[in-house]
N, C-alpha and C positions, 0 to 999 in steps of 0.2 A: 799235547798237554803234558805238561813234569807233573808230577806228583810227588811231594815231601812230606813223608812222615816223621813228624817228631816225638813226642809224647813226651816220654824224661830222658834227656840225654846230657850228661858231663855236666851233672850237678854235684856242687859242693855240699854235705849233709853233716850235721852235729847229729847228737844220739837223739833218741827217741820223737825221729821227725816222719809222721803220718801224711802221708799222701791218698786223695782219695780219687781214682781214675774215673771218667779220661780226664786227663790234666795234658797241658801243653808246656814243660818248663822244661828249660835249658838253658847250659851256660851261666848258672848263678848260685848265690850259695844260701841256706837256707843253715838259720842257728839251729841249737838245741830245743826240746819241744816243742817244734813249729809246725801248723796242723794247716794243711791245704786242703781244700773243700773240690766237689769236683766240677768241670767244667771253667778252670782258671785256666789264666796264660800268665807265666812270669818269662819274662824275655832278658838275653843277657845281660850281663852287670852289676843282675839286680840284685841288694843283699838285704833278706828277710833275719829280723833279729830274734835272739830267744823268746818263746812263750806267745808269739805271734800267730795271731789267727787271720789267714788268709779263706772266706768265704765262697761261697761257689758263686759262677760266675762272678768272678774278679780279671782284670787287665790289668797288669802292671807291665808299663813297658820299659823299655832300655833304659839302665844305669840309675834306676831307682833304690835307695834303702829306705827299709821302715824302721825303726828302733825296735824295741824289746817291750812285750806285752803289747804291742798295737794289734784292734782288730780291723779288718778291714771286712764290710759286710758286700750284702749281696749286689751285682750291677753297679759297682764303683768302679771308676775307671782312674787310674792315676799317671801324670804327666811327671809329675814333681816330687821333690824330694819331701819329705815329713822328717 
């Protein structure tokens, strides 16, 4: 068995960006005021915009951006671009 721990690792951050653990993100960048909820996964590429609220459990996978002020609530799972 491998075992990989990721949690937050080689994220891009603007100022006053709240994360609330356990959280799974990596490899992406998160704007200014953006408040992650806990029990999310943002996966690489992906770019959260200012003032965005990302919910607990949320999936956002690879190469996703949301715009600025988007909220994404709880058990959304997103493929595609917004």
């Amino acid at each position: 068995m491998i075992i990989i721990n990721c949690g937050i690792r080689d994220v891009t951050t603007g100022d006053n960006v709240r994360v609330m653990v356990p959280a799974n993100i990596y490899e992406c960048e998160l704007h200014d005021d953006v408040f992650v909820g806990p029990f999310v996964e943002i996966q690489r590429g992906c770019v959260i915009g200012r003032g965005s609220r990302v919910q607990s459990h949320t999936f956002i996978c690879e190469n996703v951006s949301l715009g600025a002020n988007i909220s994404k609530c709880h058990n959304q799972h997103w493929r595609g671009e917004s």
